[in-house]
N, C-alpha and C positions, 0 to 999 in steps of 0.2 A: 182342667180349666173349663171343657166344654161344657163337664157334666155338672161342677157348680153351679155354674151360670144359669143349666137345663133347670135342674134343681129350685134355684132361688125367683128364678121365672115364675114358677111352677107356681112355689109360694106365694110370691107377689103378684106377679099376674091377674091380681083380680081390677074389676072397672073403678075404675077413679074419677074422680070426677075434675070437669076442664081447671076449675080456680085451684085446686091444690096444686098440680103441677104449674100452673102460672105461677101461684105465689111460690113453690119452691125452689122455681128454678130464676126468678126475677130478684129471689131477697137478697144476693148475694150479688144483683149486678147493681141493685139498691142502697145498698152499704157501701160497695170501690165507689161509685158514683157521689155517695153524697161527702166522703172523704176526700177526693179530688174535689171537689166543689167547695171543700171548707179550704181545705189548705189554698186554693188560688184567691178566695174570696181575702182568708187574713193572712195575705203573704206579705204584707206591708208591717205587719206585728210580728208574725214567724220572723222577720230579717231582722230585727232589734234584738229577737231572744236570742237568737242562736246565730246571727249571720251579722256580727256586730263590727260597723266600719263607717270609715270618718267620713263617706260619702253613700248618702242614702240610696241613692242609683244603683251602686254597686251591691249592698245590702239588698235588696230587691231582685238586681240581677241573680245574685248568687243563690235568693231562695227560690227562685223562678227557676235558675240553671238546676236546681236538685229535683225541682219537680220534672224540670222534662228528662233528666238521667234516669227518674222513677220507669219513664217509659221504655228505656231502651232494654231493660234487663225484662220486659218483658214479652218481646220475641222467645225467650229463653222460658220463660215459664209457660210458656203455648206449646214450644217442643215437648218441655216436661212432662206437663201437668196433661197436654191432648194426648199424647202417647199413654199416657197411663190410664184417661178416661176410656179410648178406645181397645185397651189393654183388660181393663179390669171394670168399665163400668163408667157409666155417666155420672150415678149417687157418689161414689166411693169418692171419685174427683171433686164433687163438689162441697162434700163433707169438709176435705180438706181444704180448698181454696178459702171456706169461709171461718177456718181456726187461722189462718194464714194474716188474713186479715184484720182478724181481730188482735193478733199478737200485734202488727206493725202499729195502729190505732192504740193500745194500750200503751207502747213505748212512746209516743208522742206525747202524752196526756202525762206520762209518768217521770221528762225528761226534763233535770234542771238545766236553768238558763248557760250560756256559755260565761257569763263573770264569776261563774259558781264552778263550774268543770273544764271551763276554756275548750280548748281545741276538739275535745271529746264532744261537746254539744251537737257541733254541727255534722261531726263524722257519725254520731249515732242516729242522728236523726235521718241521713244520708241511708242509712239502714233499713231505719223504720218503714222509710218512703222503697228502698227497695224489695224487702218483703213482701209490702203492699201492692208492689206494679210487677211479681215476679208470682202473686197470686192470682192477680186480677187477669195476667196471661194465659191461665187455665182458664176462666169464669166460665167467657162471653161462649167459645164456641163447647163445652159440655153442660151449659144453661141453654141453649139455643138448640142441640140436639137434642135434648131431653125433649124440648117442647114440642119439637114438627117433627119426632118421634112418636112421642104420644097422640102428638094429634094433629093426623096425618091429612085430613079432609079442611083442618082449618090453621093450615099451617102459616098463614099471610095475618091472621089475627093473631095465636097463638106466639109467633115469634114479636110481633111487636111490642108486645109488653116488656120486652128485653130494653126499649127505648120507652116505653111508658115510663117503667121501674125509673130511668135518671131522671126524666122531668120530677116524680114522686120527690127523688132525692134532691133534687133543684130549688122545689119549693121548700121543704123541711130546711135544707141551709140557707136558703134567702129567709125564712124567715127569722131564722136564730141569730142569723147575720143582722137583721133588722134591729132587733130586738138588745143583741149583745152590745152592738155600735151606738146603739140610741141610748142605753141605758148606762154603762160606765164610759168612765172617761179617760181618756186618750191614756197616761201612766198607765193606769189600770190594765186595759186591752193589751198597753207592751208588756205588760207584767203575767197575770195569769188569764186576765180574760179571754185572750186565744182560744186557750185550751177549753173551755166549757163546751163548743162546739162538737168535740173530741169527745167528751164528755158522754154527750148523748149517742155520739155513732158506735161508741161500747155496747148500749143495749141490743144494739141488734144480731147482735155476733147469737147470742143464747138462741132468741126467739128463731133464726136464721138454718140453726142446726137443730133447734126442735122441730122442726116444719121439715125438712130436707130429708129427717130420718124415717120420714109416714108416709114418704112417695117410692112409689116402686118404681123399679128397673126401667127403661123403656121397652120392650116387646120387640121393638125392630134391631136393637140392638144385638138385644139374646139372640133371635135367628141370624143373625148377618154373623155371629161368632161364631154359631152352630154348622155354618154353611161353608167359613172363611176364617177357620181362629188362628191359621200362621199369618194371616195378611193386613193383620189387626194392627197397623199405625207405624212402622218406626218410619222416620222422616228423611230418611233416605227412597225410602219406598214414596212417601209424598213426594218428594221432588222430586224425583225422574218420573213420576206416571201423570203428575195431576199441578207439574208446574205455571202451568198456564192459568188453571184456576185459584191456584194461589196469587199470581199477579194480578189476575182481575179481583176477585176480592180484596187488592190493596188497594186499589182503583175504587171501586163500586165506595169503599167505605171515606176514601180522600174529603168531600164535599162537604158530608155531613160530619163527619168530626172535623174538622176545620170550624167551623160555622160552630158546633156545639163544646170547642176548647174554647173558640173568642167571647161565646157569651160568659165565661165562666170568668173570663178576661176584665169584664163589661167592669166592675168596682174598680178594679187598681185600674183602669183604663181610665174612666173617670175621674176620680182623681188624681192622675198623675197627667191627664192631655187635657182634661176638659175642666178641670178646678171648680169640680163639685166637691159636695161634700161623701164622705165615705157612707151613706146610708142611701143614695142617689144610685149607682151602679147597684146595691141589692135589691132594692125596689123593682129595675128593669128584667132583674132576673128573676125576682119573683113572678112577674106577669109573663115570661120568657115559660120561666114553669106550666106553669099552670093553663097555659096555651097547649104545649106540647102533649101533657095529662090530657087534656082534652080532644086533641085531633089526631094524636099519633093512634089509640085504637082504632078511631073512626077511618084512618087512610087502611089501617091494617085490615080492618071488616069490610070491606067494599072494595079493595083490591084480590081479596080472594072471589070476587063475584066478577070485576072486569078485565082485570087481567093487573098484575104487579108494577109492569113495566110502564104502564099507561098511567101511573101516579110518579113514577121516576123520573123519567126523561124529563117531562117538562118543568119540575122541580129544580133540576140542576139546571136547565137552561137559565128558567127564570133568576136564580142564583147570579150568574153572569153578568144577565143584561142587568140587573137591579144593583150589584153591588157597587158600584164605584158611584151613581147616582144616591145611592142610603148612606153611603161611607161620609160624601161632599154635603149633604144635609144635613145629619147629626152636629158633624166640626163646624160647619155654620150656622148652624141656630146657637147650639149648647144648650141648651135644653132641657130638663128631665122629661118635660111631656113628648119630644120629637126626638129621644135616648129609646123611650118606649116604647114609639110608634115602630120605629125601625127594629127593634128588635123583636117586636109580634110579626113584623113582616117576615124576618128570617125566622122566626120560629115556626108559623104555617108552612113554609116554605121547607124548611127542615123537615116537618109531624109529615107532609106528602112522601117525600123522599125516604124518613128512619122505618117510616105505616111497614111498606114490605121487605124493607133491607135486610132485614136480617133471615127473613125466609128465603131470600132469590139467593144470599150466601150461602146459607145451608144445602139448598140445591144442589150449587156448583160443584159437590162433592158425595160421592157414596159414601154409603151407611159407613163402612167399616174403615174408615181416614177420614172420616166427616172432625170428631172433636180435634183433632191432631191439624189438618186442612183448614178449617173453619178460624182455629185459634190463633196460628199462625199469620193466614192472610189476615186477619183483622185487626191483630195486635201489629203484626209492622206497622200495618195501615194507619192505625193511633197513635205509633210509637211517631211516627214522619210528618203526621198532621193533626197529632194531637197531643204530644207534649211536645214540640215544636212550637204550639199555633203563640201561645202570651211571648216567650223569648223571640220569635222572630218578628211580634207586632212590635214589642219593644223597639229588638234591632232595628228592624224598617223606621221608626220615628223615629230614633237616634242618627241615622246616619242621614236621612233625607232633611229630617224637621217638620214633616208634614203628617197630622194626624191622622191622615186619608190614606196613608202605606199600607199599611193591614190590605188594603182592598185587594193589593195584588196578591198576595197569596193565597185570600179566599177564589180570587180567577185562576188561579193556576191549579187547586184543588176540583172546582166545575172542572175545569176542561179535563181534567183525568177522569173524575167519575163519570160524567156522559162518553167520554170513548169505551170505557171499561163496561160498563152496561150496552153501549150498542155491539161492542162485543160479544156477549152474554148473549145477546138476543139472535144475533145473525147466526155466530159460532155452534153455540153451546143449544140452542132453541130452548131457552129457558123464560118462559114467560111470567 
């Protein structure tokens, strides 16, 4: 094993340059991303096709419930898939997680309605969605190794495009979403216009594994095997040596997926609380996007120069004090122009926070249980506060009545992620 590894080093090992390994370790968190982003956007049509019931509520509920089960199976594929990246390679992991993805996407695009298969519709699609969140638990942390592997000097820029990559994906589905909503009509959309969205995130599966295949190994990797190849991942070994940084990387990541499931929330939010129309929540997230593209590198490239933590903290603070005040104004105005204002607020507010998250996680852990360590805390971390974050905004309106309930869970998410990083910083001296 050593000697392959020596071997294909050897070969590969030559300098590469920063944007290849960005783009080839970001295309594949670019794709899970803008497929979660589709499916929440038209889960109000996904429930007619396939989640068919005499009460629209429940039809909603139940395609909302398959999305947040999407995330639970993938704890499971962080074990899997990190174990094996730290076992055999960062490329080899990613190769796979992005045929993974592209199978669950193909079965959605290719699945008839449930009047046409009945019971079978929704249990496959149940499928589909699990494939998808059981590869996307591999992605994050052997896409995130790769990156503050290679590039070790600019690891605080270099990892943030891990959170670029979903704003990228945010815009591309708001604007499809724009686009599909505005142009056919209502029948149409519960019939096949869904699926067109689905459509386009096919393409990138090809372009995704052509790009992946041209980037070599990481270098830190190869030595950390050379130096430690029995100590290479099994997750038993992660938990007992390095459970504490797995808890805090459930922590650290709490806030900002939280905040980055509710904007994906923002359409069916909309029109199900605020009685807009269904093109009104894409628009917010379109500009939600395109904020994030914009300042999540800029927090990344200037917290490698003042320090990571010193864009954090007061990120999630701000988060706290601001939410229940943006929560109470949006439901009061109604609004699309003050829908948008608030959600560029949480968006900067996110882009400070996501700029170095993903380097000060990779920190938290050595090279050689980094993908295994990394995938795991991160994917709980999303699986609890991020397909969670729509079903329990739901729940919270349903049981209260009040559109302003969300607000609590995004404060019970701050108060985790600011403990978890002052953690980080006293504990661990991770700056």
């Amino acid at each position: 094993m050593t000697e392959q590894l020596s071997a294909q080093n050897t070969a590969e090992n030559k300098p590469v340059k920063s944007w290849k390994v960005i783009t080839a370790a970001s295309i594949g968190n670019a794709l899970e991303w803008y497929d979660i982003s589709v499916y929440a956007y038209f889960s109000v049509y996904i429930s007619v096709a396939f989640f068919p019931s005499e009460s629209h509520a429940v039809s909603v509920m139940l395609a909302l419930g398959t999305f947040a089960l999407s995330f639970f199976i993938r704890p499971v594929g962080a074990i899997v898939l990190g174990s094996f990246a730290d076992r055999k390679g960062r490329k080899p992991a990613l190769t796979l997680t992005i045929w993974l993805m592209f199978a669950g996407t193909l079965m959605i695009v290719l699945m008839p309605p449930a009047h046409v298969i009945g019971l079978a519709a929704p249990l496959l699609i149940l499928l589909a969605r699990l494939i998808q969140g059981f590869a996307a638990g591999g992605e994050f942390g052997s896409a995130t190794s790769l990156m503050v592997e290679h590039l070790p000097d600019r690891r605080g820029f270099a990892a943030s495009w891990q959170f670029t990559s979903q704003a990228m994906s945010t815009i591309l589905a708001s604007v499809i979403g724009v686009a599909v909503t505005t142009t056919l009509t209502q029948e149409q959309l519960e019939t096949w216009g869904f699926r067109l969205p689905f459509i386009v995130g096919l393409l990138v599966g090809p372009v995704g594994l052509y790009i992946r295949r041209h980037v070599p190994e990481s270098p830190e990797f190869a030595a950390a095997q050379a130096e430690k190849p029995k100590e290479a991942a099994a997750i038993g070994g992660v938990l007992r040596h390095h459970k504490l940084a797995v808890l805090l990387a459930i922590g650290a990541i709490a806030v900002s997926t939280c905040l980055n499931y509710f904007i994906t929330y923002v359409p069916t939010y909309a029109v199900d609380n605020l009685g807009m129309n269904s093109s009104a929540g894409f628009w917010a997230t379109l500009v939600s996007g395109l904020v994030l593209f914009l300042c999540t590198p800029v927090a990344g490239y200037f917290c490698d120069k003042v320090g990571r933590l010193t864009f954090m903290i007061p990120a999630a603070l701000a988060v706290m004090v601001l939410t229940w005040v943006l929560f109470t104004w949006v439901v009061a105005a109604n609004a699309l122009t003050v829908l948008i204002v608030v959600v560029v607020i949480f968006s900067i507010l996110k882009a400070a926070y996501y700029g170095p998250l993903a380097s000060v996680m990779g920190d938290i852990f050595p090279t050689e249980v980094r993908g295994t360590g990394l995938s795991l805390g991160y994917n709980v971390g999303v699986a609890i506060f991020g397909g969670l974050t729509p079903l329990v905004a739901a729940w919270l309106i349903g049981i209260t009545g009040d559109a302003k309930a969300p607000a609590y869970w995004v404060l019970l998410a701050g108060a985790l992620s600011v403990a978890a990083i002052l953690v980080v910083w006293k504990k661990l001296g991770v700056r």
